[in-house]
N, C-alpha and C positions, 0 to 999 in steps of 0.2 A: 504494500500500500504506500500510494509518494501524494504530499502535497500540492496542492492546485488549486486554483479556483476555477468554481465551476461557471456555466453561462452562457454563452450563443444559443439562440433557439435556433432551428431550423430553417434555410432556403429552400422553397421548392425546387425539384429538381428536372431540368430539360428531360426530354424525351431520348435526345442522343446521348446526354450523359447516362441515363437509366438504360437505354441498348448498350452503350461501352462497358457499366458497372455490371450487367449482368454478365459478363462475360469471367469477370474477376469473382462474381459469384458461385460461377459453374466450376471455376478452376478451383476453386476453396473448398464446394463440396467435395470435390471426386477427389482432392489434395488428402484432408483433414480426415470427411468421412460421411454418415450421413444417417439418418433416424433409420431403424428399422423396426418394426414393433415396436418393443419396449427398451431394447438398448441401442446403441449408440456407434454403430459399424464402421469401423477406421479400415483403408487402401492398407496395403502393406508397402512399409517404406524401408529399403534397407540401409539406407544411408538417414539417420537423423537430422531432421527441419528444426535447423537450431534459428532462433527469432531474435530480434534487436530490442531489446528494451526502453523503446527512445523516451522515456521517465527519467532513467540511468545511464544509459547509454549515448556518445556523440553531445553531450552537453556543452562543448567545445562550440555549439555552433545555435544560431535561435532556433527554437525549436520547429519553425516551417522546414529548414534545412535539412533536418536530421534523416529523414526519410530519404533525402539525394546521399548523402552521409555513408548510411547504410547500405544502399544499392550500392553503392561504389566499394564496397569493403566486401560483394558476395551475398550477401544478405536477400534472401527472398521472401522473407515473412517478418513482422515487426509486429509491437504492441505497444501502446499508450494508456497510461492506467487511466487518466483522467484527458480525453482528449477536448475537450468543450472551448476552451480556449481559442480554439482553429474552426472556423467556418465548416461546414460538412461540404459543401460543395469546393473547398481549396482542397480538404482530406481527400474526398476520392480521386482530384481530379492528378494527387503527388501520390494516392496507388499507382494509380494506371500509368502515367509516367514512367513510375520506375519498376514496373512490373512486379510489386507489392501486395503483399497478402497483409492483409489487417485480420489479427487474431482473437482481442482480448481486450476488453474495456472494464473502469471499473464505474460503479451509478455512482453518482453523485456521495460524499460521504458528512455530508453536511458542514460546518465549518472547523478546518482543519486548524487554525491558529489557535479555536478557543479550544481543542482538545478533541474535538468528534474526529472518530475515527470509523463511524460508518452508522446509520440509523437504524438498522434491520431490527434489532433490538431492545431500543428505549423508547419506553412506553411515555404517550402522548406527543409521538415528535413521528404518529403513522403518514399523516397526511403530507408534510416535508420528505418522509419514505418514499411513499408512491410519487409523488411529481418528479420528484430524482429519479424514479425508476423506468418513468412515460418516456422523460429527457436518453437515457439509458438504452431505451428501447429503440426510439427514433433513430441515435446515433448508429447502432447496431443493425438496424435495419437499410441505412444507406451506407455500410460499409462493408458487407459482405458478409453478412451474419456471423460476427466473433462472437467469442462468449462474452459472458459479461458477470461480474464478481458483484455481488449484493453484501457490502461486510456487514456484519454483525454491529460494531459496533464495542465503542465502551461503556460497559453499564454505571449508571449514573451513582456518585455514593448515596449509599444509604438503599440503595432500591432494592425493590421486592423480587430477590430471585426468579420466583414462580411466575412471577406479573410479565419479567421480561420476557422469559420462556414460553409466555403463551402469545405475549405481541410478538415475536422472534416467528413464531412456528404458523399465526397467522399472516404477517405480512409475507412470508416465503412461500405459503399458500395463495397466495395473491399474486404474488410476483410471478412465480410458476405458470400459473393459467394461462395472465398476461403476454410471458412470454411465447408461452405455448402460441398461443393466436398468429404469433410472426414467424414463425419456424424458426426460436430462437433458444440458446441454452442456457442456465444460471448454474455459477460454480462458487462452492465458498473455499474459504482458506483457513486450515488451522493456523493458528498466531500464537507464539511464544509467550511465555507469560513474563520472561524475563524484558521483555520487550512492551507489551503490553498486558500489565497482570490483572486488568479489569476486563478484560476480553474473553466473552464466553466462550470462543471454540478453539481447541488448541490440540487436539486430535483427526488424524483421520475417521478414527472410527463414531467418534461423534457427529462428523457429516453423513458418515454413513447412518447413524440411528434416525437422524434430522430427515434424510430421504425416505426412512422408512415411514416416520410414524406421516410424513407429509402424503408420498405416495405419488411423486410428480416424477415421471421420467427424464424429467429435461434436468433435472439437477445433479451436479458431481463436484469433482472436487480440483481444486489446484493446490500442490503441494510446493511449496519453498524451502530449496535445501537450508538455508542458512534459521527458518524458524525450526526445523527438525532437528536441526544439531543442539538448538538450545532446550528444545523441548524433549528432546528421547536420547540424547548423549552422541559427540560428533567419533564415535565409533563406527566404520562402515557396516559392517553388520546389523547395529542400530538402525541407522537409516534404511538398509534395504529390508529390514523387518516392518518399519511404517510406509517402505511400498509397498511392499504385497499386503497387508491391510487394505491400502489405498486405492489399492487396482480395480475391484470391481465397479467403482467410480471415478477414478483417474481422469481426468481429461485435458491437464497444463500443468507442465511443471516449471517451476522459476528455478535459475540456477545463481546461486550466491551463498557463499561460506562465512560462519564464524570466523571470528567475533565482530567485526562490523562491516559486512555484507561486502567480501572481498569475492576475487575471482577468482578463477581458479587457480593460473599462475601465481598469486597470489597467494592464496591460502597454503600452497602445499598438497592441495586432496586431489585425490586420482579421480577426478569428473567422469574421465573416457567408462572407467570399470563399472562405475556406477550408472550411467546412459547405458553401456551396453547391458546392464543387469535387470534395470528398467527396463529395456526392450525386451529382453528373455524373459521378462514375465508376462507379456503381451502388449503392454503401450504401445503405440504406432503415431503418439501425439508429436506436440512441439518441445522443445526446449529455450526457455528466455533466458537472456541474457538481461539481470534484473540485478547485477553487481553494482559496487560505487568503485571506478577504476581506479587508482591507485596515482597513475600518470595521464598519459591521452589514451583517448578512446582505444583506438587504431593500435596501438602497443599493449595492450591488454586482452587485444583476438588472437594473440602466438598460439593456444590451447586450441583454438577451435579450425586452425588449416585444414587439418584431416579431415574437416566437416566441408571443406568448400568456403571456409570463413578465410577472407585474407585480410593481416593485420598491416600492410601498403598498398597502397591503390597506383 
């Protein structure tokens, strides 16, 4: 989750630009994967689609830029957590450009300076929920149908556990449907406590109970190495124990190490063994690049060559 302010509404969009976008649409689904019944049918990829995290990523440059940034480094999928900032009709028209797959957005998380960390779950703040989530929707729906992350939130002090947990389980009930209507997906994230210890979800297998007792197909889950090292121990074994948890919901993983959301050259951790271990257990998703780089951007892709990623243009 990264700061922003949220905001643009929407331009309508031409006719030609809606012919051209759905073309980036068709390539997304047959890429990514596509509803089947009740779960969620990924292409088999055997090279991993590792994504630009332009939140973290290319900050070297304004954020309109970072999308040429990317494409220039190899990069064929990217994600913006909070992209509202940017007109949707400038967003598609720097996909298509640079031959760009948009992944992943996050709704609106209400005001990040005073502390919100996302509304899904603080009760009397539902109607601020859903308008982030309409905003959320729309964006999602002119850019290729990414998922889109509904955080939970920090629970308010003082609050009534049970209270949150039932506005928590009905706005995601909501959200769901909603999204349903658009042929669109919602994925939560467990969050570290060390990081945010007022934060209801901080497991896989809690997202997983949340799908259960909700009952919505379109919901799974996005894992972030660097919250899992703080939350289950940054022993690799650890970590590949809350993927296979994570797997029968899986659908985005962010890649970024302890202690303060290093990369991989960086950290020291063997990325490659653990992507390919992910894979081995069936993922066929993306990999984000949702590090804080150390030096520049571009010097920080050495890890990811083997992927098609080049760290000089």
């Amino acid at each position: 989750m990264n700061p922003s302010n949220a905001g643009s509404m929407l331009a309508p969009m031409s006719v030609n630009a809606g012919s051209s976008f759905k073309n980036l649409i068709d390539l997304q689904n047959y890429s990514i994967g596509r509803f089947r019944n009740r779960r969620f049918q990924c292409q088999t990829m055997e090279t991993p689609l590792i994504a630009a995290s332009l939140r973290w990523l290319f900050t070297e440059w304004p954020l309109a830029e970072r999308f040429s940034a990317a494409a220039a480094c190899g990069f064929r999928a990217v994600d913006l957590s909070l992209p509202y900032e940017l007109p949707l009709p400038e967003l598609r028209e720097s996909l298509l450009r640079h031959d760009l797959r948009f992944l992943y957005l996050l709704a609106p998380p209400g005001d990040w300076d005073a502390g919100d960390r996302g509304l899904a779950a603080v009760p009397g703040r539902q109607e601020e929920f859903r308008a982030g989530m309409h905003d959320a929707i729309r964006y999602a729906s002119g850019l290729g149908r990414p998922l889109i992350h509904a955080p939970a939130g920090n629970l308010p002090e003082g609050a009534d556990p049970a209270e949150c947990e039932h506005v928590l389980l009905d706005n995601l009930r909501w959200a769901c449907i909603q999204a349903s209507e658009h042929g669109l997906r919602l994925v939560l994230e467990p969050v570290c406590r060390r990081d945010f210890p007022r934060y209801p979800i901080n497991t896989a297998s809690q997202v997983i109970d949340l799908a259960e007792r909700i009952g919505a197909s379109n919901l799974g889950i996005v894992l972030d190495f660097h919250h899992m090292q703080w939350e289950h121990g940054h022993d690799m074994a650890q970590m590949h124990a809350e993927l296979r948890r994570a797997m029968p919901l899986l659908w985005y993983v962010q890649i970024a190490f302890a202690p303060e959301r290093l990369g991989p050259d960086e950290s020291g951790y063997d990325v490659h063994a653990t992507i390919a271990e992910t894979q081995r257990l069936g993922y066929r998703g993306a990999f984000s690049c949702e590090y804080r780089p150390t030096g520049s951007s571009r010097a920080s892709l050495r890890w990811a060559n083997r992927y098609g990623i080049r760290d000089t243009t």
